[in-house]
N, C-alpha and C positions, 0 to 999 in steps of 0.2 A: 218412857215414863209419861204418862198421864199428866197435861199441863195442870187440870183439875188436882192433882195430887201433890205439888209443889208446899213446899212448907211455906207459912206468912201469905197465901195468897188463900182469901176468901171473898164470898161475897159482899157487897156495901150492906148491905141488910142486918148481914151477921157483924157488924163491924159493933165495939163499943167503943170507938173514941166520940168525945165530946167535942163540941168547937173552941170549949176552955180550955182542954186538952191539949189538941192542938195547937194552937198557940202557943200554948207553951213551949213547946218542941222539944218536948222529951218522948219518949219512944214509949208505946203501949205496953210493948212487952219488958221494958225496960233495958233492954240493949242498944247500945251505943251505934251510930253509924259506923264509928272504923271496927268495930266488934264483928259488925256484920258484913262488911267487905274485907277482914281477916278470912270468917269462915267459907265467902265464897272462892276467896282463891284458894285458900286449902282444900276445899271441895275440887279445883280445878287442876291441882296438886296431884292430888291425890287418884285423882279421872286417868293423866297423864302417866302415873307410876302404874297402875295397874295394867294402863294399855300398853306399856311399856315392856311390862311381867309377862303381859299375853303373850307377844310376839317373841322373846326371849323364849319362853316356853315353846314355842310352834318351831322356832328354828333348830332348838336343842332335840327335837323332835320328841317330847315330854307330852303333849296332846298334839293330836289330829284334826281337833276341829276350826277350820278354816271361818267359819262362821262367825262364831265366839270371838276370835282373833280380830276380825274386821267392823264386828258392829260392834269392839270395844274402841280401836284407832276412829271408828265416826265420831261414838262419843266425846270421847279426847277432844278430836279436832272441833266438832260443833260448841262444845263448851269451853274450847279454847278462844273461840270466836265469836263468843259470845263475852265472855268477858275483855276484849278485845274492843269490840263493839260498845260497850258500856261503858269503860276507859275512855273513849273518844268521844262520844257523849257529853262525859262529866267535863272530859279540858273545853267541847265547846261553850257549854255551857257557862265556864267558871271565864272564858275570853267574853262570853255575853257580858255578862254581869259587870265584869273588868270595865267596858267599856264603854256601861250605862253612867250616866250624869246626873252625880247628883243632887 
C-alpha cells in the first residue's frame, strides 16, 4: 500500500481545520480518539485473521501460492508492530505528561 493512499492522511494545504477548531479538540471528521484506535486495531485484527486463513489454506494444501502466503504473514507482522509501537509511544508519552509539574 502506497503511504500516499493511507486514509486521514493528506496534505497541510488541503487541511480545513481552523486554529478555532482546533482548540477545541474535537475532531474534523467528527470521530472520537477511542473510535479511531477501535478501528485501528480491528484493522490489525482483522490483518492477522486473514494471514492466519492464508496459511491454514497453504497447509491444507487448498492453494499453492507461496507468495500470497508470506507477503500476507509481513503484513500481519509489520502492522502488528506498528501498533505495538504506537502503544509504547502513547504510555511514554502519558508517563511524560504524568510527571510534568504543574
Amino acid at each position: 500500500m502506497d503511504p500516499i493512499e493511507l486514509n486521514g492522511i493528506r496534505p497541510l494545504q488541503e487541511s480545513n481545520i481552523s486554529p478555532e477548531r482546533s482548540l477545541k479538540g474535537s475532531a474534523p471528521s467528527g470521530e472520537s480518539f477511542a473510535d479511531m484506535l477501535t478501528k485501528a486495531v480491528g484493522g490489525v485484527d482483522e490483518t492477522m485473521k486473514e494471514s492466519e486463513h492464508n496459511i491454514q489454506s497453504f497447509i491444507a494444501g487448498e492453494t499453492d501460492n507461496v507468495h500470497d502466503v508470506m507477503i500476507s504473514m509481513q503484513r500481519a507482522q509489520l502492522s502488528f508492530q506498528m501498533m505495538v509501537e504506537v502503544r509504547n509511544k502513547a504510555i511514554e508519552t502519558y508517563n511524560e505528561i504524568s510527571r510534568m509539574q504543574i
